[in-house]
Steps between C-alpha positions, in 0.01 A plus 500: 500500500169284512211526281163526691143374366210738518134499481233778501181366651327741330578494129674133521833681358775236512868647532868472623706765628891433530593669856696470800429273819445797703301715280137563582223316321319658203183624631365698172378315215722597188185393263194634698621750768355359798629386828457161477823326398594181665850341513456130380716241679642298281766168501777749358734405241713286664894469531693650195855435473726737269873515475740195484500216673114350456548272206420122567878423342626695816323243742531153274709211647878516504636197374586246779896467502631230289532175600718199440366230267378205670766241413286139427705246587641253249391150524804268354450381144407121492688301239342241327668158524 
């Protein structure tokens, strides 16, 4: 369930109300008593992600497959005369 901003334009009460996405807007001012409650819009709280599965060690980088060395090729010894 969301939490919703409110204002009262009359007594400049500030408060949040935790309801459901298709419950009706507060009209009633808890504080003051009038009908002059406003919903704020506001940017939300953004994504939250609970449970397993949303660690950054479940995305990192598998490790490539191994490889063979890179042989270096052996230049022949030079004897000294």
């Amino acid at each position: 369930m969301p939490t919703y901003d409110y204002f009262c334009k009359k007594c400049k009460y500030e408060f949040e109300e935790l309801q459901t996405m298709s419950a009706e807007p507060i009209k009633i001012c808890p504080k003051c008593g009038e009908e002059s409650v406003q919903r704020k819009i506001s940017g939300g709280t953004g994504l939250i992600f609970k449970g397993s599965g949303f660690y950054i060690t479940d995305y990192a980088k598998k490790k490539p497959p191994e490889s063979k060395p890179i042989e270096k090729k052996k230049e022949p010894v030079k004897k000294e005369s």
